[in-house]
DSSP file (Angstrom, degrees, kcal/mol; ACC not computed):
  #  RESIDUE AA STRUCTURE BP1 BP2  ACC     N-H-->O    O-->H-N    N-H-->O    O-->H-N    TCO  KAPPA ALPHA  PHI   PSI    X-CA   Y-CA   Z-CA
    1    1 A X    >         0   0    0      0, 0.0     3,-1.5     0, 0.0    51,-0.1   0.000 360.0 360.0 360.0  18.8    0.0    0.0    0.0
    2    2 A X  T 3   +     0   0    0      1,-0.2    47,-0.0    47,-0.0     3,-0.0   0.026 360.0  60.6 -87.7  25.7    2.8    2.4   -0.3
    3    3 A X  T 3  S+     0   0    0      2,-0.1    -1,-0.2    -2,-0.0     0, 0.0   0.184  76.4 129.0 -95.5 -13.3    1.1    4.3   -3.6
    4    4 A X    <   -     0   0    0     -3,-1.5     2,-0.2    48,-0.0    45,-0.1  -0.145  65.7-118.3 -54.5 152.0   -2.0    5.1   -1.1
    5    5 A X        -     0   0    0     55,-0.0     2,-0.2     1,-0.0    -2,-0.1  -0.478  28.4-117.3 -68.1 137.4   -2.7    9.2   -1.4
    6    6 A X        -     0   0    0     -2,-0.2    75,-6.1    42,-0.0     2,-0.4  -0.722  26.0-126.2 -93.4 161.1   -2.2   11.1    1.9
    7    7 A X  E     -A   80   0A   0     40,-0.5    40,-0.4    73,-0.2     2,-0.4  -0.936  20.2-166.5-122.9 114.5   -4.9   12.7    3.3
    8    8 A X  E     -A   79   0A   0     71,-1.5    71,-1.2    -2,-0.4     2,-0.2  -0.816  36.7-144.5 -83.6 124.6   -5.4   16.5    4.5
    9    9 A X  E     -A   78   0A   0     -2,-0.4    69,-0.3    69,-0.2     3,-0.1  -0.676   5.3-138.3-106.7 158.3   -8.8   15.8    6.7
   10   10 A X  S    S-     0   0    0     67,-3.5     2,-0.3    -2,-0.2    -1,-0.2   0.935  82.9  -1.3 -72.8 -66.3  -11.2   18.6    6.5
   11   11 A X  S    S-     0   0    0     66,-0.8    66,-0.3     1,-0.1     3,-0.2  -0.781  78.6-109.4-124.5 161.1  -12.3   18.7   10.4
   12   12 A X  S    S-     0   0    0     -2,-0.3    32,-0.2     1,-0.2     2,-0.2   0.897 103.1 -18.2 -48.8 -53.8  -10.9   16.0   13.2
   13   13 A X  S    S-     0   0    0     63,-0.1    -1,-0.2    29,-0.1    63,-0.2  -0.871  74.3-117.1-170.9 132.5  -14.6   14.7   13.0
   14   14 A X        -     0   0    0     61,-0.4     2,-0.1    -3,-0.2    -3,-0.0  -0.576  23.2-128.3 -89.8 153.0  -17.6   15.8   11.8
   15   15 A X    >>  -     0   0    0     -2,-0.1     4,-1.1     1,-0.0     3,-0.8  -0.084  31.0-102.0 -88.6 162.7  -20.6   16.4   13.8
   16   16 A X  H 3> S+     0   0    0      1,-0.2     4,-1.9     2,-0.2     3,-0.4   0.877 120.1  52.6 -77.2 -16.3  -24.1   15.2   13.1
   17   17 A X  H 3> S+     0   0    0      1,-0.2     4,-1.1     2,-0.1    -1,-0.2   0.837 110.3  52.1 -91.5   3.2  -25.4   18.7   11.5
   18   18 A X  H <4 S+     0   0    0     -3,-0.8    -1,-0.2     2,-0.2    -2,-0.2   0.718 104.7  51.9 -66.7 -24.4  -22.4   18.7    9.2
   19   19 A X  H  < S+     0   0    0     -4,-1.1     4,-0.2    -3,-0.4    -2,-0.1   0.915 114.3  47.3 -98.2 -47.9  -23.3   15.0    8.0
   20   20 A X  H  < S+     0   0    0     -4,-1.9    -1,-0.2     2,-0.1    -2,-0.2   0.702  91.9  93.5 -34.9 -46.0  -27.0   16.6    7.3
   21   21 A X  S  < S-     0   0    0     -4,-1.1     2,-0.3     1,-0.1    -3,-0.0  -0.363  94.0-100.4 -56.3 126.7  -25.6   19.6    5.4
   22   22 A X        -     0   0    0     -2,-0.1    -1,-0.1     1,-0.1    -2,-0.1  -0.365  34.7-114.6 -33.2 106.6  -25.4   19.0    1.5
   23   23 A X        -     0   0    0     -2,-0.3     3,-0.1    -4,-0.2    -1,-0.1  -0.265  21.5-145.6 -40.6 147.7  -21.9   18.1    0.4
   24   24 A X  S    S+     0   0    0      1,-0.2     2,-0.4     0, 0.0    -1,-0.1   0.738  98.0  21.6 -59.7 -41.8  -20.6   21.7   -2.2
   25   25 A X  S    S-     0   0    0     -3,-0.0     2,-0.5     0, 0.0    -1,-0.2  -0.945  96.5-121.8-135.5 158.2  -18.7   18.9   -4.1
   26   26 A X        -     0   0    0     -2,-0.4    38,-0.2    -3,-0.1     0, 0.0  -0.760  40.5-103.5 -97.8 133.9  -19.6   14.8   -4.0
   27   27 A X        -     0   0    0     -2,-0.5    38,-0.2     1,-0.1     3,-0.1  -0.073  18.7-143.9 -61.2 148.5  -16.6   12.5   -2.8
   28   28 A X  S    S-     0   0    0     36,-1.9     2,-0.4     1,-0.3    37,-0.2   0.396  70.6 -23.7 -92.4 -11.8  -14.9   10.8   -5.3
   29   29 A X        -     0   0    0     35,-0.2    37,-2.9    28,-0.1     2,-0.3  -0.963  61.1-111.8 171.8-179.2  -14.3    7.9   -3.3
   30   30 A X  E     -Cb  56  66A   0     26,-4.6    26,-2.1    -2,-0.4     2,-0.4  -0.895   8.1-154.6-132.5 155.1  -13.9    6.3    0.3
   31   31 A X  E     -Cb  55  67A   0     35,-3.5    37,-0.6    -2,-0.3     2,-0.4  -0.996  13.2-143.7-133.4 162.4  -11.5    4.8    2.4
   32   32 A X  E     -Cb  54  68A   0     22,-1.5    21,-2.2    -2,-0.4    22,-1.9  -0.924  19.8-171.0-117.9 119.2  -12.2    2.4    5.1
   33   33 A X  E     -C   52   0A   0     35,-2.4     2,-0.3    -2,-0.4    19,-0.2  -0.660  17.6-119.5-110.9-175.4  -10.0    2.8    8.0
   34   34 A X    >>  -     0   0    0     17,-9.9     3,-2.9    -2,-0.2     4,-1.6  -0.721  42.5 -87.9-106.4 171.9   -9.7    0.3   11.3
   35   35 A X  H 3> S+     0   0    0      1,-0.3     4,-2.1    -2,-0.3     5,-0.1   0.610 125.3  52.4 -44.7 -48.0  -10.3    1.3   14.8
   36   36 A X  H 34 S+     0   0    0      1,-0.2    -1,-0.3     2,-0.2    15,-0.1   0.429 112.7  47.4 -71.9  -7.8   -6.7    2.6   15.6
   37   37 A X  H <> S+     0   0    0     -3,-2.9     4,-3.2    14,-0.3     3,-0.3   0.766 110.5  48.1 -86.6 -49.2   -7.0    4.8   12.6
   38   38 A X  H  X S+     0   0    0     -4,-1.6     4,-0.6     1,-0.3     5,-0.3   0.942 112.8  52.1 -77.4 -50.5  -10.5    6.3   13.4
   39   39 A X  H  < S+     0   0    0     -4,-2.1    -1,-0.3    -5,-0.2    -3,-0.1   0.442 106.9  54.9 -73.4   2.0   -9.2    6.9   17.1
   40   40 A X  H  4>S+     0   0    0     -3,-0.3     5,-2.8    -5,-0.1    -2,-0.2   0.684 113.3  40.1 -72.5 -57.9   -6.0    8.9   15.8
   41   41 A X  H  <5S+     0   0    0     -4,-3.2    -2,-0.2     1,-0.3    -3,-0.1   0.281 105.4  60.2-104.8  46.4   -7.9   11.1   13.9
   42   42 A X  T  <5S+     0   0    0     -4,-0.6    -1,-0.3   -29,-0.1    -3,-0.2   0.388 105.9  50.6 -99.5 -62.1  -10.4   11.6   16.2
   43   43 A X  T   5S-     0   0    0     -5,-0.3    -2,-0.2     2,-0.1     3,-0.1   0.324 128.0 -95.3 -90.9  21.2   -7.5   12.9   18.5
   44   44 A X  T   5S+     0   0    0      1,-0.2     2,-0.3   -32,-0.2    -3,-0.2   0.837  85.7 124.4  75.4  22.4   -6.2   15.5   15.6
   45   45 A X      < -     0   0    0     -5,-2.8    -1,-0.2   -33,-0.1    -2,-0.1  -0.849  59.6 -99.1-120.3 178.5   -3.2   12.9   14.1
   46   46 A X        -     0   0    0     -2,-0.3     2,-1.5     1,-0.1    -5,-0.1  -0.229  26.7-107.9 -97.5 158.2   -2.9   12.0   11.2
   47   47 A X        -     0   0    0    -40,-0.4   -40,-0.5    -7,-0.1     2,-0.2  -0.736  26.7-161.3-116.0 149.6   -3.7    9.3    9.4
   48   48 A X    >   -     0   0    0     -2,-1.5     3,-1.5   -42,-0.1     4,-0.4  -0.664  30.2-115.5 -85.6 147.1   -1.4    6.6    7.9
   49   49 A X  G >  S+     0   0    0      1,-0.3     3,-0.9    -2,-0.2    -1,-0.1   0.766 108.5  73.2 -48.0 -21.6   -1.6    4.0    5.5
   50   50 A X  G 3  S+     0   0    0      1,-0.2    -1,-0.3   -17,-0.0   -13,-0.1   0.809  97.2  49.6 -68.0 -27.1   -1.3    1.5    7.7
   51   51 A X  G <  S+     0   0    0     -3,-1.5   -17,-9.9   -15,-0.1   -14,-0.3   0.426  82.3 105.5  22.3 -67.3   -5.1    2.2    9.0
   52   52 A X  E <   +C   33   0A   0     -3,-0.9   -19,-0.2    -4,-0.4     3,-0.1  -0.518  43.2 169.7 -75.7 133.6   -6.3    2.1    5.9
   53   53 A X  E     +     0   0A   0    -21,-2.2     2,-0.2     1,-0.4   -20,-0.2   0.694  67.0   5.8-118.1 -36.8   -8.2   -1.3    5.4
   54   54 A X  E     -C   32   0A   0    -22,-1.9   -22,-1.5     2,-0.0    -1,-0.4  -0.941  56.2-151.2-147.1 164.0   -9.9   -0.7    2.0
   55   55 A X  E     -C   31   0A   0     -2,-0.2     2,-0.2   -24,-0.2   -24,-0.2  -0.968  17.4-166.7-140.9 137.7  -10.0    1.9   -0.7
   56   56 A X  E     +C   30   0A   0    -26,-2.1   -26,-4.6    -2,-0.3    -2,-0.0  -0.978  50.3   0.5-127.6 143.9  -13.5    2.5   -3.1
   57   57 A X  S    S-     0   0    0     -2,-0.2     2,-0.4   -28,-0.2   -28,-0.1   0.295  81.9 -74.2  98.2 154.4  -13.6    4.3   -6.0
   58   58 A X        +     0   0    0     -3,-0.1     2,-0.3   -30,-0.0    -2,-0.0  -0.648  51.1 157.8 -73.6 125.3  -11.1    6.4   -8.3
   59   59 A X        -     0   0    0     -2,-0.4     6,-0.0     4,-0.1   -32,-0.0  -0.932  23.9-139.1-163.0 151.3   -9.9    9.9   -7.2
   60   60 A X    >   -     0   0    0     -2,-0.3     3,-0.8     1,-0.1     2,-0.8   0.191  46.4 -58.9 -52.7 163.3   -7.1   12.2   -7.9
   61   61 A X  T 3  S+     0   0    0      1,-0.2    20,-0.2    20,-0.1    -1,-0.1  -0.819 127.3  21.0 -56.6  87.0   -4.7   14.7   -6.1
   62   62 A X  T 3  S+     0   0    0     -2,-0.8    -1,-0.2    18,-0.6    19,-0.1   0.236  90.9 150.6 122.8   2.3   -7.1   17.2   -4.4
   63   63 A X    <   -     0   0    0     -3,-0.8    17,-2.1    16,-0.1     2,-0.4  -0.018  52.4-120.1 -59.3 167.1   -9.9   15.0   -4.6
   64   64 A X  E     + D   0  79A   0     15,-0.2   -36,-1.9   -38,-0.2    15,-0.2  -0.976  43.8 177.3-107.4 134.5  -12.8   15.3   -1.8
   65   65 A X  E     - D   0  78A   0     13,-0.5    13,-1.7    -2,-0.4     2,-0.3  -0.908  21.7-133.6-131.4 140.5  -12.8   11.7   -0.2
   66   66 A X  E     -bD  30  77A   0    -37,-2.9   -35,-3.5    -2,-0.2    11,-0.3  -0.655  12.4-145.5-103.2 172.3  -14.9   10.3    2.7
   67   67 A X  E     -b   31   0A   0      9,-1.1     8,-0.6    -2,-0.3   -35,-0.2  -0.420  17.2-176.2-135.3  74.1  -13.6    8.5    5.3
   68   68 A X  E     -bD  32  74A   0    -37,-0.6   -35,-2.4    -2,-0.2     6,-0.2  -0.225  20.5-135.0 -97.7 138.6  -15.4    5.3    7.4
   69   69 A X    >   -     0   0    0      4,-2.7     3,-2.3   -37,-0.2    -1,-0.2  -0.278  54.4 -72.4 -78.2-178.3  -14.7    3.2   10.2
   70   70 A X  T 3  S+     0   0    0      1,-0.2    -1,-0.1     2,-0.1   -36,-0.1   0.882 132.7  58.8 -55.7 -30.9  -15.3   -0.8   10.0
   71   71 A X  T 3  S-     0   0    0      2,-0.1    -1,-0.2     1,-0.1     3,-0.1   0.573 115.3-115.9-124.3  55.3  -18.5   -0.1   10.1
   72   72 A X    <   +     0   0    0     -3,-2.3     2,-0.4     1,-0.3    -2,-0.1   0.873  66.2 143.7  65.4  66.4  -18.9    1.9    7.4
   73   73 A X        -     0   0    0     -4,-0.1    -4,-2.7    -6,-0.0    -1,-0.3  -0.996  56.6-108.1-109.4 102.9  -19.9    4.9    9.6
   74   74 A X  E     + D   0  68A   0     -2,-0.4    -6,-0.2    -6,-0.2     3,-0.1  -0.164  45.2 165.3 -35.4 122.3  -18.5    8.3    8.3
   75   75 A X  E     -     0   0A   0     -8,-0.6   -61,-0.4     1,-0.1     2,-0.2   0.468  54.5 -17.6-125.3  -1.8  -16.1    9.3   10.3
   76   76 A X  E     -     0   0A   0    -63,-0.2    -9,-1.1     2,-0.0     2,-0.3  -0.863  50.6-131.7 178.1-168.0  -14.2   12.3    8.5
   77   77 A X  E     + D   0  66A   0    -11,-0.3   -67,-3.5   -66,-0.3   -66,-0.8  -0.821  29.8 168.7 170.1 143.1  -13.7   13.8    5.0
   78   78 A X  E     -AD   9  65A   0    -13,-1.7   -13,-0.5    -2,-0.3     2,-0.3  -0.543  30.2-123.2-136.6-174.8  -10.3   14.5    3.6
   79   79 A X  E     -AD   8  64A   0    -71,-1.2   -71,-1.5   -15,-0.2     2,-0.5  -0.873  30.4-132.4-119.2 171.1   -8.7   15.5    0.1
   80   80 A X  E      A    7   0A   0    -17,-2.1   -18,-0.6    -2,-0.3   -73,-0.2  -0.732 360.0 360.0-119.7 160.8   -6.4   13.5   -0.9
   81   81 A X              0   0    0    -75,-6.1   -74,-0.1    -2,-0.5    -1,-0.1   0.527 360.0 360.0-162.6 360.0   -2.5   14.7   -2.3
């Protein structure tokens, strides 16, 4: 996994009237992290590939990406670079 994208997260963790709010642009894809991943950036660090558990979808350098624990609970939104 050492081609994975790093991720600049938007917020630490968004809150439920952010998840409500209408995205401005629709994610290009998601990545699924695991428990020790979701509780990093949760505490403001960053995350690393090692975390990351699955990747869906195609995206770019600057994309908007979402970000879900194992169970496939939004947990964050990034771009990726």
């Amino acid at each position: 996994m050492t081609d994975m994208p790093r991720l600049y997260l938007t917020s630490k963790f968004i809150d439920s009237k952010s998840l409500n709010e209408k995205p401005r642009v629709a994610p290009k894809g998601e990545i699924i992290i695991d428990q020790g991943a979701e509780e990093a950036i949760k505490n403001g660090k960053s995350l690393l590939p090692a975390g990351v558990t699955k990747i869906n979808g195609n995206f770019e350098k600057g994309d908007h990406i979402l970000v879900k624990n194992m169970n496939n609970v939004e947990c964050g939104r990034g771009l990726s670079s």
